[in-house]
PDB file of N, H, CA, C and O in Angstrom:
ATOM      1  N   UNK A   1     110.863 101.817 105.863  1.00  0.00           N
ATOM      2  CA  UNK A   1     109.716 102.289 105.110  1.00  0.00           C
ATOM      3  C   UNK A   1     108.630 102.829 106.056  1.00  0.00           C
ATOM      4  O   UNK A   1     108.136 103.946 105.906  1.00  0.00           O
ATOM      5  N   UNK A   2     108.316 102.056 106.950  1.00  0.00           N
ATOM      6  H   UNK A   2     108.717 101.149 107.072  1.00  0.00           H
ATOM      7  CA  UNK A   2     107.181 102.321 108.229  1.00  0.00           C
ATOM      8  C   UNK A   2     108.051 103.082 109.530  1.00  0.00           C
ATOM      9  O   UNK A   2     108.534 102.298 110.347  1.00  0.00           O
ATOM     10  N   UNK A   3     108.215 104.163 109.703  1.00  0.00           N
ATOM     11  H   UNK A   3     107.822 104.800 109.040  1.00  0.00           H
ATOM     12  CA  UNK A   3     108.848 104.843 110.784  1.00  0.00           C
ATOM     13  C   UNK A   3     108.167 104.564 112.532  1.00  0.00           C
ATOM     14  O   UNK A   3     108.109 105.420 113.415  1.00  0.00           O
ATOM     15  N   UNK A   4     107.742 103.192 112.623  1.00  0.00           N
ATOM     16  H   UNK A   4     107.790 102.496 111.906  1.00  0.00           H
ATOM     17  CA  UNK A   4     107.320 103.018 113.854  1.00  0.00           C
ATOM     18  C   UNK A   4     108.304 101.279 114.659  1.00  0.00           C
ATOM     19  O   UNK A   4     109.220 100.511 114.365  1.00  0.00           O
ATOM     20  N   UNK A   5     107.529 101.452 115.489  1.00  0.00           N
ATOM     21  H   UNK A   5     106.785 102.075 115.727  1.00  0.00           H
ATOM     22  CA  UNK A   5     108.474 100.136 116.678  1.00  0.00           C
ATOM     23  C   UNK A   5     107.640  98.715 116.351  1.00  0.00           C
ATOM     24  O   UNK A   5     106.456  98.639 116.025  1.00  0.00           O
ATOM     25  N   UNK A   6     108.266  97.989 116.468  1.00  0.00           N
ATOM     26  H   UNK A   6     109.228  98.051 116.733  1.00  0.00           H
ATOM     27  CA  UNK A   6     107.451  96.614 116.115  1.00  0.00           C
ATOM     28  C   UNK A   6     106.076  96.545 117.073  1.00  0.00           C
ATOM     29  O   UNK A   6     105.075  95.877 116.812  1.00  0.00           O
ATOM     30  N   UNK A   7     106.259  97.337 118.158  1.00  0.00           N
ATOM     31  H   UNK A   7     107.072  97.879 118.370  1.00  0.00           H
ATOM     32  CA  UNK A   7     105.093  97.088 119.268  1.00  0.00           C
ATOM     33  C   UNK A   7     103.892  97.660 118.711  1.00  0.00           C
ATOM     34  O   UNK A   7     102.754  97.207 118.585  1.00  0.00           O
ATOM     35  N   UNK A   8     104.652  99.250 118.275  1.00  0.00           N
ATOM     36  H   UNK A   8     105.576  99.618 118.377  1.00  0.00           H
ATOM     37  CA  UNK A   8     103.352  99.881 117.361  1.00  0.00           C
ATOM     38  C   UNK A   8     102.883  99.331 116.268  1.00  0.00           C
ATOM     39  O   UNK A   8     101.669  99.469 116.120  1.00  0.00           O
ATOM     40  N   UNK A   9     103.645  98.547 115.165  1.00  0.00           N
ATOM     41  H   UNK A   9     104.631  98.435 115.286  1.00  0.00           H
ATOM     42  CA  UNK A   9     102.827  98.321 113.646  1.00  0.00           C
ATOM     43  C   UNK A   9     102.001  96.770 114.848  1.00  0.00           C
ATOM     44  O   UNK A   9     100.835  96.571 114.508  1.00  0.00           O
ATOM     45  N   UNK A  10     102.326  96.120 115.665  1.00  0.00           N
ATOM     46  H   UNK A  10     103.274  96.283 115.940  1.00  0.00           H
ATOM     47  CA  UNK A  10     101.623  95.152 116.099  1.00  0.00           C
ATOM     48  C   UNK A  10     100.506  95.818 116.928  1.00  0.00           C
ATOM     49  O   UNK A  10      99.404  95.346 116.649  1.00  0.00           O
ATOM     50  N   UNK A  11     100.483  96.695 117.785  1.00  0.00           N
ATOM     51  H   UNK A  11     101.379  97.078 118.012  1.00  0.00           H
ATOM     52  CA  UNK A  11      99.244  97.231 118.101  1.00  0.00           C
ATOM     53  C   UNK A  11      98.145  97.951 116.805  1.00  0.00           C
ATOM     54  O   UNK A  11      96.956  98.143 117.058  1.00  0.00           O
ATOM     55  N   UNK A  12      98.594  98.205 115.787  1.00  0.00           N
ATOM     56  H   UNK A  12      99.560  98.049 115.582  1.00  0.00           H
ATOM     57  CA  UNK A  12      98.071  98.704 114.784  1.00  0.00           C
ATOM     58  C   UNK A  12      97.359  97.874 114.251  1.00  0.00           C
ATOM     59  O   UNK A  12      96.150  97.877 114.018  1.00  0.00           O
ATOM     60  N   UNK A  13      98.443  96.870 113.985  1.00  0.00           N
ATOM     61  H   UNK A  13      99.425  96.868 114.174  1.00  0.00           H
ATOM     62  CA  UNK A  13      97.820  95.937 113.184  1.00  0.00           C
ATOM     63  C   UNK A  13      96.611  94.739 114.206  1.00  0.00           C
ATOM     64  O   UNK A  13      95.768  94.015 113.676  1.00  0.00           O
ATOM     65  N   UNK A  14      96.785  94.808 115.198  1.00  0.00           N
ATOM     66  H   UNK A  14      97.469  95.397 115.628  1.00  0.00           H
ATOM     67  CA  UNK A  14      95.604  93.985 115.790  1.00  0.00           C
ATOM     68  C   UNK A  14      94.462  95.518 115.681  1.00  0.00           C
ATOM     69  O   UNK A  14      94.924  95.538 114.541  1.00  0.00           O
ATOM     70  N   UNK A  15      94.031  96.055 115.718  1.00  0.00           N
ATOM     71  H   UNK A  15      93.655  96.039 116.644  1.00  0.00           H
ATOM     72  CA  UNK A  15      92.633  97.113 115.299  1.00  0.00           C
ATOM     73  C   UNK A  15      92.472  97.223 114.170  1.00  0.00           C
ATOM     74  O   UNK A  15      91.682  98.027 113.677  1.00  0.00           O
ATOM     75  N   UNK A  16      93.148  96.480 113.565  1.00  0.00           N
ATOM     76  H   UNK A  16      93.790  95.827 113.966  1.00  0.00           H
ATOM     77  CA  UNK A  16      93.120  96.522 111.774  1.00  0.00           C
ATOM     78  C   UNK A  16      93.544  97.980 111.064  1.00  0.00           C
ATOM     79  O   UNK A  16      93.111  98.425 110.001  1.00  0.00           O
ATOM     80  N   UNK A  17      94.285  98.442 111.752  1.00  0.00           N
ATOM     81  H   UNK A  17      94.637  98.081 112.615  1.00  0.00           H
ATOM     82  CA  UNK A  17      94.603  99.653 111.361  1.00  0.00           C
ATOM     83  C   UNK A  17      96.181  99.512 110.065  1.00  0.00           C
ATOM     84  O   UNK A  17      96.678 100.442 109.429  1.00  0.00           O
ATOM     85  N   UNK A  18      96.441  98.601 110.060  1.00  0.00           N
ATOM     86  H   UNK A  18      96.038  97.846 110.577  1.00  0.00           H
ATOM     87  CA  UNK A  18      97.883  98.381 109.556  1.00  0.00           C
ATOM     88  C   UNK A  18      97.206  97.276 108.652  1.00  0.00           C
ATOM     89  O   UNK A  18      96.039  96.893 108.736  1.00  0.00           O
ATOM     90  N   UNK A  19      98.424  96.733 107.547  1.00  0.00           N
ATOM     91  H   UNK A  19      99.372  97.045 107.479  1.00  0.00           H
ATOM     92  CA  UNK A  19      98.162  95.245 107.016  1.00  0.00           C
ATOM     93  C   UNK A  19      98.301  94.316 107.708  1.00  0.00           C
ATOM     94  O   UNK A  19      98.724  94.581 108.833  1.00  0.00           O
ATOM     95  N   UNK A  20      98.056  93.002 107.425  1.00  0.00           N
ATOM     96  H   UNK A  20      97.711  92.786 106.511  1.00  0.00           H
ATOM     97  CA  UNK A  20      98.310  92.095 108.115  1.00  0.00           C
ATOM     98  C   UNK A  20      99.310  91.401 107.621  1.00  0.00           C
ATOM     99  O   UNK A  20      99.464  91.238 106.411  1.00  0.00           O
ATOM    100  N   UNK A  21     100.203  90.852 108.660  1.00  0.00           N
ATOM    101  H   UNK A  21     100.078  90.984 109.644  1.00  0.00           H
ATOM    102  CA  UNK A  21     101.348  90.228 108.353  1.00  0.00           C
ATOM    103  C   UNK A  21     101.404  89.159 107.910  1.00  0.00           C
ATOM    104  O   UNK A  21     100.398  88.490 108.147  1.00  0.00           O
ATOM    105  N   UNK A  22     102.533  88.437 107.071  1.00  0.00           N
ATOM    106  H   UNK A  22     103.350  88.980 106.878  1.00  0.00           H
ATOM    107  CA  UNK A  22     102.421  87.064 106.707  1.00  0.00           C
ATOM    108  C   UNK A  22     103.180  86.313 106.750  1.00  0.00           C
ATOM    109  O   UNK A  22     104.180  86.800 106.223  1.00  0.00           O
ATOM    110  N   UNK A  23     103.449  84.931 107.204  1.00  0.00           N
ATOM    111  H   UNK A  23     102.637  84.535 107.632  1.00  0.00           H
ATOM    112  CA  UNK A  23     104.391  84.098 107.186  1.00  0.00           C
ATOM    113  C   UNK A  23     105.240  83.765 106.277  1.00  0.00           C
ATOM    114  O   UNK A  23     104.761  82.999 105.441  1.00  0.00           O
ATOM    115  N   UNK A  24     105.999  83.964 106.166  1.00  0.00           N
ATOM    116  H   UNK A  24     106.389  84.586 106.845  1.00  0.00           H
ATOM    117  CA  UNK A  24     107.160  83.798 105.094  1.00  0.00           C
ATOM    118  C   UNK A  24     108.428  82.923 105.371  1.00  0.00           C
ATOM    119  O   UNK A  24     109.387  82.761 104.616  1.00  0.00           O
ATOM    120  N   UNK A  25     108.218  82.371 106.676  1.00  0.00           N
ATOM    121  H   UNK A  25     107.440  82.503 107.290  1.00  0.00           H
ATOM    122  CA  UNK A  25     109.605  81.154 106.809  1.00  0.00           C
ATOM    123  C   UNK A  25     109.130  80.699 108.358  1.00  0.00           C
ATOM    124  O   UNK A  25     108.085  81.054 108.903  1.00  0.00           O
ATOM    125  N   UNK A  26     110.182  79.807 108.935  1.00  0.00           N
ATOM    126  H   UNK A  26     111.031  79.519 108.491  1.00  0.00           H
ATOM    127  CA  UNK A  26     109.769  79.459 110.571  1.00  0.00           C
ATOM    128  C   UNK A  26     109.649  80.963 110.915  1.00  0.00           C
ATOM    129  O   UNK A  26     108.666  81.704 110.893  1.00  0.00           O
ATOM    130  N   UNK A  27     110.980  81.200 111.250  1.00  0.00           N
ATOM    131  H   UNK A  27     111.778  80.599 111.269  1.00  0.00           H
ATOM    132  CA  UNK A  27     110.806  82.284 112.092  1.00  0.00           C
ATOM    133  C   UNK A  27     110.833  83.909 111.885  1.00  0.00           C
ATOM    134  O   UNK A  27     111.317  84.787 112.599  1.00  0.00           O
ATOM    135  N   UNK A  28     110.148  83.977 110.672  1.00  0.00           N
ATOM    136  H   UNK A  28     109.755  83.264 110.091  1.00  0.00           H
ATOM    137  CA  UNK A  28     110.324  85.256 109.758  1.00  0.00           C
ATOM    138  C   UNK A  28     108.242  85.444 109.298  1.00  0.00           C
ATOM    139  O   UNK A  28     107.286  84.704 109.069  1.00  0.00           O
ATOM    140  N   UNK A  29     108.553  86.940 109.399  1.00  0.00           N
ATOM    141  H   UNK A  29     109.329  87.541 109.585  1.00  0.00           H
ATOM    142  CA  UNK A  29     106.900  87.330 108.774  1.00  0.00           C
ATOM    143  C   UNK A  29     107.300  88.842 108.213  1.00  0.00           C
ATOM    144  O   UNK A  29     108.004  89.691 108.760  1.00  0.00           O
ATOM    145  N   UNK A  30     106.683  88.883 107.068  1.00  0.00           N
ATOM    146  H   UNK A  30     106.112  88.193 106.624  1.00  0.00           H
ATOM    147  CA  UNK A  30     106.690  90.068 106.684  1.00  0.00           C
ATOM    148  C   UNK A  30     105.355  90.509 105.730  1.00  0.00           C
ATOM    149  O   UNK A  30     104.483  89.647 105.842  1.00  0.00           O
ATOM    150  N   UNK A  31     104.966  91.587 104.845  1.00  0.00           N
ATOM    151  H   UNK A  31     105.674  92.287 104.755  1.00  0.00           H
ATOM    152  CA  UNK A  31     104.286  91.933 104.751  1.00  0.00           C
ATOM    153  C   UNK A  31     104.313  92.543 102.864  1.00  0.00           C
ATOM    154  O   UNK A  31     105.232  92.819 102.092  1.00  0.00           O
ATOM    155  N   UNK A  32     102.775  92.538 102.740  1.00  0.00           N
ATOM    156  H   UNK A  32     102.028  92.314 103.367  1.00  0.00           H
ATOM    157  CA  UNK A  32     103.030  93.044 101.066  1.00  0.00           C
ATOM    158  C   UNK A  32     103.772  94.668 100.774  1.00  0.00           C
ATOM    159  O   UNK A  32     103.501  95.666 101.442  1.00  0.00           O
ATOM    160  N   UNK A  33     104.386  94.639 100.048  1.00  0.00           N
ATOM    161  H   UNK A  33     104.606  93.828  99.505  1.00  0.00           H
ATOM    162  CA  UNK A  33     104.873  95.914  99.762  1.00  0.00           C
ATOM    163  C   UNK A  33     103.555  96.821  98.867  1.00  0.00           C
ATOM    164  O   UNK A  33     103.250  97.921  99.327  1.00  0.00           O
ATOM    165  N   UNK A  34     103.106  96.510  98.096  1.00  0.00           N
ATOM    166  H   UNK A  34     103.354  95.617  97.722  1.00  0.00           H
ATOM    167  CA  UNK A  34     102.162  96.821  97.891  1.00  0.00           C
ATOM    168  C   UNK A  34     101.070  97.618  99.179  1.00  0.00           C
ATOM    169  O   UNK A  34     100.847  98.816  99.354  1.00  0.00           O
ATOM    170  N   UNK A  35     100.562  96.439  99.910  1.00  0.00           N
ATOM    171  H   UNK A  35     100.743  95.466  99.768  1.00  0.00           H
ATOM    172  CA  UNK A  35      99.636  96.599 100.991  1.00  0.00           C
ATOM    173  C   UNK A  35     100.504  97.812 101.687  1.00  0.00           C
ATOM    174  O   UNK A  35      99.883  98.848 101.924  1.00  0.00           O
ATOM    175  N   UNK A  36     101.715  97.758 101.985  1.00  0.00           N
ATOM    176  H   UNK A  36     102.219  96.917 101.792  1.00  0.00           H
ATOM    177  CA  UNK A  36     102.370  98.881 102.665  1.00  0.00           C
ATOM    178  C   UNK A  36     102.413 100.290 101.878  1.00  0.00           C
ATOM    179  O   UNK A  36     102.180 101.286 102.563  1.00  0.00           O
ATOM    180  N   UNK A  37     102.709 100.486 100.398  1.00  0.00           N
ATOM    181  H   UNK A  37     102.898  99.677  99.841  1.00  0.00           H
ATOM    182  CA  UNK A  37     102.592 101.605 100.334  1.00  0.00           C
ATOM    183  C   UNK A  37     101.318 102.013  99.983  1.00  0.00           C
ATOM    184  O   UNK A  37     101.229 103.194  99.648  1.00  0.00           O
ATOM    185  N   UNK A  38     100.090 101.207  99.970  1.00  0.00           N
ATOM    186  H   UNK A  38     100.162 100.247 100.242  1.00  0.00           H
ATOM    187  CA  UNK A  38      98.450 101.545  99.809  1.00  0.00           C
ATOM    188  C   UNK A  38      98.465 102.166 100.882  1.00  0.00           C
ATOM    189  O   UNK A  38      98.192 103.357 100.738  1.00  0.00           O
ATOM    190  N   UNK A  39      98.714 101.787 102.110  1.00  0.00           N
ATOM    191  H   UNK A  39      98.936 100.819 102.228  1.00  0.00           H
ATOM    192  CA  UNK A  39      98.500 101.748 103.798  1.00  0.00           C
ATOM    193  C   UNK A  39      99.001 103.651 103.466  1.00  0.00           C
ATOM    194  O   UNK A  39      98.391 104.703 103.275  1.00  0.00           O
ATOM    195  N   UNK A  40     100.355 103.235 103.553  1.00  0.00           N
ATOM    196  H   UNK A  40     100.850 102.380 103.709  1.00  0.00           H
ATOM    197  CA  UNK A  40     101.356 105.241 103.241  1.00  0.00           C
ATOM    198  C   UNK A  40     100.171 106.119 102.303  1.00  0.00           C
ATOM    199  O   UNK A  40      99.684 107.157 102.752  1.00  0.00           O
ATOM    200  N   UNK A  41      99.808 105.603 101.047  1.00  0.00           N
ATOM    201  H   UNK A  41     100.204 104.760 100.682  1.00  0.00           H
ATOM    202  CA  UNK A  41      99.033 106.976 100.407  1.00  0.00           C
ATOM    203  C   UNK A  41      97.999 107.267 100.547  1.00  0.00           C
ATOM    204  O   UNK A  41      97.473 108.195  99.933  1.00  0.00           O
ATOM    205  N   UNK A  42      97.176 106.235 101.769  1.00  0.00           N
ATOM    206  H   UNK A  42      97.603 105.481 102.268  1.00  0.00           H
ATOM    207  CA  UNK A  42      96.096 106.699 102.248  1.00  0.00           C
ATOM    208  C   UNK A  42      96.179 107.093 103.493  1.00  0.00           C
ATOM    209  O   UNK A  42      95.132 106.948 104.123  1.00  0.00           O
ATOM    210  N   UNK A  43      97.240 107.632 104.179  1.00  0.00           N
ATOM    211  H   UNK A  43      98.091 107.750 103.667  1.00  0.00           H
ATOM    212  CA  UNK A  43      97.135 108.126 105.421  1.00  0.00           C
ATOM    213  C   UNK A  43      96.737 109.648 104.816  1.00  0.00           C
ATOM    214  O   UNK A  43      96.844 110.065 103.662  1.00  0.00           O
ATOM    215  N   UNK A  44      96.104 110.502 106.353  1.00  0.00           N
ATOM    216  H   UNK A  44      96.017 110.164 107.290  1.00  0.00           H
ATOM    217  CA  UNK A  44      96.561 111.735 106.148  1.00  0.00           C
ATOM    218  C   UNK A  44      97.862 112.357 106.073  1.00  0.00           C
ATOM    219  O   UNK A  44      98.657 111.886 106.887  1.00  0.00           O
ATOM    220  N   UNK A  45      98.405 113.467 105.185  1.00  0.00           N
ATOM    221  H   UNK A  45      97.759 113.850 104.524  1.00  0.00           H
ATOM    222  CA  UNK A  45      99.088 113.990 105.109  1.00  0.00           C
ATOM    223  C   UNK A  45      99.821 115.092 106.398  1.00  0.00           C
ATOM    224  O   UNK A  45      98.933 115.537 107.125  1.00  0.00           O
ATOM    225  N   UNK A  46     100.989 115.495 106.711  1.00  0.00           N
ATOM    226  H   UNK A  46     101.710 115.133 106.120  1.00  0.00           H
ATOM    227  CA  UNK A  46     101.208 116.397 107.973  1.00  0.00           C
ATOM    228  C   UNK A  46     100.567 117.570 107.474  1.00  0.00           C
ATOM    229  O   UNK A  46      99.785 117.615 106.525  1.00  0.00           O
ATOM    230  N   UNK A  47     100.882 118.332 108.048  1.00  0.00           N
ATOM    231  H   UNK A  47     101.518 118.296 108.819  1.00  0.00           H
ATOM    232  CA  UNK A  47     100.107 119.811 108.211  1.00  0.00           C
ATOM    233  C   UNK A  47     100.874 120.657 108.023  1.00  0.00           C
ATOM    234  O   UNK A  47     100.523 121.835 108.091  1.00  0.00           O
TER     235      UNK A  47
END
C-alpha cells in the first residue's frame, strides 16, 4: 500500500510526517488502515 522501506515510513514517522504505529502483538506493529489511506489522499498528487 505505502511504496517505501521500513527505514523511510520510520524516519517519517518520527517528524510526524506518517501515522503512528501500533502494537498489535509481542513482536508485531502495524498501523490504521484508515490513518493510511487519510495519510495517501492528502499527499500531493505527481505532476
Amino acid at each position: 500500500m505505502v511504496p517505501f522501506t521500513r527505514q523511510h515510513v520510520l524516519r517519517l514517522e518520527k517528524v510526524g510526517k506518517f501515522p503512528k504505529r501500533l502494537k498489535v502483538g509481542n513482536r508485531r506493529i502495524g498501523w490504521l488502515e484508515t490513518e493510511i489511506e487519510t495519510w495517501i489522499n492528502d499527499r500531493p498528487r505527481g505532476r
